[in-house]
C-alpha atoms as one frame of an Amber mdcrd trajectory, in Angstrom:
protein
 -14.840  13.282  -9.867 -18.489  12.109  -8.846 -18.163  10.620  -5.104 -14.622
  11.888  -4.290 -13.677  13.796  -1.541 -10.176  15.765  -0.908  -9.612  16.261
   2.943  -6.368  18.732   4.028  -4.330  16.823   6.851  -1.261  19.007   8.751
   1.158  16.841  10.317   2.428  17.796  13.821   4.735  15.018  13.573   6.282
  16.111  10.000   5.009  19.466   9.915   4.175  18.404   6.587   0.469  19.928
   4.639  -1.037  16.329   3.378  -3.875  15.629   1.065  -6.030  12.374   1.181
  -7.718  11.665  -1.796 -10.494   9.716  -0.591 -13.385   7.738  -2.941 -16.532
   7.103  -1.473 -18.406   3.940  -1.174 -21.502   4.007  -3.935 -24.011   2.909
  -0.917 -22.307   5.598   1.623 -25.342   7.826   1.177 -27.868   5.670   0.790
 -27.642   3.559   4.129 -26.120   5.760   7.292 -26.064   2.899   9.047 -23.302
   0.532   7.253 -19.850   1.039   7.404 -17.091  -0.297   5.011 -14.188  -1.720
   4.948 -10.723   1.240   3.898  -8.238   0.439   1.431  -5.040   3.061   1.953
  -2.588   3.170  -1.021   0.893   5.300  -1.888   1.262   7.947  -4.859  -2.493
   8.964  -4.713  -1.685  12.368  -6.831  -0.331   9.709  -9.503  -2.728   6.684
  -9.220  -6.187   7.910  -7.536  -7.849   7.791 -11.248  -6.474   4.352 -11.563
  -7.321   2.423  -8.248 -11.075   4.504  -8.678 -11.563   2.898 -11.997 -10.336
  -0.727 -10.628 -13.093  -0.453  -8.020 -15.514   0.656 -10.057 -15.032  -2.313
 -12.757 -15.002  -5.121  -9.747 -17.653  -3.744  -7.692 -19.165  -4.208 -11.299
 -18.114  -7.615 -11.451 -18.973  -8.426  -8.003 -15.403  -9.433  -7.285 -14.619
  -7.131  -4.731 -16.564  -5.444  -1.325 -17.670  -1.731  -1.390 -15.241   0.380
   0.044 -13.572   3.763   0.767 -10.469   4.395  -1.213  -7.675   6.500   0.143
  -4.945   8.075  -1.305  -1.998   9.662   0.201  -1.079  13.257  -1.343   0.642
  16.031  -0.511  -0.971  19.906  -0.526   0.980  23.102  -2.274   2.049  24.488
  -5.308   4.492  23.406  -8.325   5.348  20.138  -6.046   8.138  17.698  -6.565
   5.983  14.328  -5.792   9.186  12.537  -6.751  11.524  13.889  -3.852   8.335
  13.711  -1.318   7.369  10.311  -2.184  10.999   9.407  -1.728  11.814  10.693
   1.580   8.662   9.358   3.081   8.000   6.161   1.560  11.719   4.825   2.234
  12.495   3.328   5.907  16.305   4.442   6.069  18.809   6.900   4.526  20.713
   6.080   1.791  21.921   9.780   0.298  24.010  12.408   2.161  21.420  14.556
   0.521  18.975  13.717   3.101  16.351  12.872   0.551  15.843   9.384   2.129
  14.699   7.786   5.295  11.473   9.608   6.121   9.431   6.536   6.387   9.479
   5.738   9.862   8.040   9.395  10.527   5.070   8.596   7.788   4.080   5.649
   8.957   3.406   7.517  12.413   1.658  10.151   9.914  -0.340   6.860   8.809
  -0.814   5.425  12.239  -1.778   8.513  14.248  -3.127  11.181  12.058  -4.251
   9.916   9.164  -6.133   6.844  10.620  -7.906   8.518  12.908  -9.046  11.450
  11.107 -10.675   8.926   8.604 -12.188   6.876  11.251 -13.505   9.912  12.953
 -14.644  11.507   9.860 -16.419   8.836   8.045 -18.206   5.260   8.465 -15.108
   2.818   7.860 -14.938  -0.278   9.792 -11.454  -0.413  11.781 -11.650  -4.023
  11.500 -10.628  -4.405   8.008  -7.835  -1.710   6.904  -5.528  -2.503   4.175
  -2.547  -0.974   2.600  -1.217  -0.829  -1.339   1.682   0.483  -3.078   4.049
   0.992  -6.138   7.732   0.537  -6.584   8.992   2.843  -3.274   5.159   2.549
  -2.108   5.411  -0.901  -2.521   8.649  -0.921  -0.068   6.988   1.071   2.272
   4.351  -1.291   2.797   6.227  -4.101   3.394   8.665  -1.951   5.729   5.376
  -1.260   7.328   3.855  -5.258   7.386   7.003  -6.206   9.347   7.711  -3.071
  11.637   3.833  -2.393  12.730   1.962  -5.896  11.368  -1.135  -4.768  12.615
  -2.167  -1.591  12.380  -3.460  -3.631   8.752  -5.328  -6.191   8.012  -3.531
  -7.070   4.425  -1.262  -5.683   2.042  -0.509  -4.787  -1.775   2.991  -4.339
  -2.838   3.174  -3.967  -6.681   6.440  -4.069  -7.512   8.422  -3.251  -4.319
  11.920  -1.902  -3.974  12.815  -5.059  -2.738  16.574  -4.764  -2.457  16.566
  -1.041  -1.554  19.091  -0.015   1.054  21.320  -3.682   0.250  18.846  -5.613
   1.056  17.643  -3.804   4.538  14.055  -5.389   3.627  15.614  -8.673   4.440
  16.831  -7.741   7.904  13.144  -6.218   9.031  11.826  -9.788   7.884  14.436
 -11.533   8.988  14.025  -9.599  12.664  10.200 -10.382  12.387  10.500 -14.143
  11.692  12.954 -14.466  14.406  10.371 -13.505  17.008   7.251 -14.671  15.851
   5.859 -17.871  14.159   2.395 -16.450  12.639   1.953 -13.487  10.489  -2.101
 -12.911  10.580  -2.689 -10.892   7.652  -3.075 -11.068   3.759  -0.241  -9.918
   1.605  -0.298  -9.947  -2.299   3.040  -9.073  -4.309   3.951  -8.942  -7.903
   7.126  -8.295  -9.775   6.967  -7.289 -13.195   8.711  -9.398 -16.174  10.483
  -6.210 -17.599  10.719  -4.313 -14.719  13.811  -2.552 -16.038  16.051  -3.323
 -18.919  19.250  -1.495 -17.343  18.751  -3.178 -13.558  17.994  -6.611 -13.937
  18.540  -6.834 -10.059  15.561  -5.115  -9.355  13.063  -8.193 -10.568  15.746
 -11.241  -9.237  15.257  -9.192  -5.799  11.388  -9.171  -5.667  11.488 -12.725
  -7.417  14.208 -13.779  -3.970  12.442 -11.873  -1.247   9.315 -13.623  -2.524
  10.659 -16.661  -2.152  11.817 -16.084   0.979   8.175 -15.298   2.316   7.322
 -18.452   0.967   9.388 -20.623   2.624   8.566 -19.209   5.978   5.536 -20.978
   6.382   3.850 -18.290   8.147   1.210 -19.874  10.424  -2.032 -17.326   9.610
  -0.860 -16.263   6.338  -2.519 -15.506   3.381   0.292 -14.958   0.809  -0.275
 -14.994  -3.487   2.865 -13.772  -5.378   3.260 -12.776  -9.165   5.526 -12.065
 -12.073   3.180 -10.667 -14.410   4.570 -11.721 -17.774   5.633  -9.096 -20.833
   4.895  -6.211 -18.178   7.061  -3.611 -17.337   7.550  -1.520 -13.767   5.043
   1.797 -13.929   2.384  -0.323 -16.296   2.239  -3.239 -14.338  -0.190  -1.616
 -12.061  -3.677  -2.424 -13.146  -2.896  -5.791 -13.679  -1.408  -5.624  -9.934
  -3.545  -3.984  -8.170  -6.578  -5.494  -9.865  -5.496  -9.236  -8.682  -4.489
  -7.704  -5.151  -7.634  -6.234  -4.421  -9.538  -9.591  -5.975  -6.927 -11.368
  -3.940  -6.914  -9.220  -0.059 -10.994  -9.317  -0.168 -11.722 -12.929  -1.062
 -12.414 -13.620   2.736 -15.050 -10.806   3.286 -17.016 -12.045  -0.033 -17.013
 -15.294   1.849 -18.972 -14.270   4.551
């Protein structure tokens, strides 16, 4: 694809061979002097086609900032993106299988090795970063907004795992709120109408953490959540992510 760029990343901390799947701004070439705001997002070997088409139709319509796009991916043969997506995008272990719980170990993936080898490697500004995700990438990036708040500056959680673990999401929030009376950054979460017909738990728990961020009052908070109506789980992402990334850059079109 025109403007996209696949970088290999080996983790000393996981020992894990990474891919980012990274889209370029359409300016990058044209002025070596600017540099652009990052927006890092979950299941890039699933949804890199998607989010590059959602940025191409707002910067379009104007509704959004140019940007670099990066996806998270993994490198090898005949891969099983469902088992590596769900060890490292969960924060704790729930299977004697040990197929859970790799999250806190990716998010120091994120933090110290992925990060930096974008900043080094290209023109982003490190003073706007943000961070989507689906379902389990969803939960991992609100395990991340309450366990290390700033490493971004706002947050896209389409359909999170809200009640994973019985409820541990609660407890990190819960934990956060109890130490600290502002939350600085943007966050934009939706829930899906028809998430799934056999678990209607999973959209009451999104609907009752949302709530909960809600009444928090948050000093510093920028906060829009969303049931998108007649949508289900996996197909509820363009609609999500179109409205997050309208929603997370509304301040820089400001300026």
């Amino acid at each position: 694809m025109r403007g996209t760029e696949i970088r290999q990343v080996h983790s000393k901390i996981t020992g894990q061979d990474y891919e980012l799947i990274i889209n370029l701004p359409y300016s990058y070439q044209k002025d070596p002097t600017k540099h652009y705001p990052v927006v890092y997002f979950c299941d890039g070997f699933y949804d890199f086609a998607l989010l590059s088409m959602i940025y191409a139709d707002q910067i379009f319509d104007q509704t959004i900032n140019e940007c670099f796009l990066v996806g998270f991916s993994y490198k090898g043969e005949n891969l099983d993106y469902g088992k590596l997506r769900s060890f490292d995008y969960s924060p704790t272990s729930v299977e004697p299988t040990g197929q859970t719980g790799g999250g806190p170990e990716f998010l120091k993936v994120v933090e110290q090795e992925f990060i930096p080898f974008i900043e080094k490697n290209y023109r982003v500004d490190p003073g706007f970063r943000a961070l989507g995700g689906s379902s389990l990438g969803g939960l991992f990036v609100l395990y991340t907004l309450f366990t290390r708040t700033d490493l971004f500056n706002a947050y896209i959680a389409i359909s999170p795992a809200a009640l994973w673990d019985r409820g541990w999401l609660l407890g990190a929030e819960a934990e956060y709120h109890a130490k600290h009376a502002d939350l600085p950054v943007s966050l934009y979460m939706t829930g899906a109408e028809k998430e799934f017909s056999n678990d209607p738990s999973f959209i009451e728990g999104i609907k009752f953490f949302g709530a909960v961020l809600k009444k928090r009052n948050y000093e510093h908070f920028r906060y829009e959540f969303r049931v998108l109506d007649d949508a289900y789980h996996a197909s509820s992402k363009p609609e999500g992510y179109t409205r997050g990334m309208q929603f997370i850059f509304a301040p820089l079109l400001k300026k």
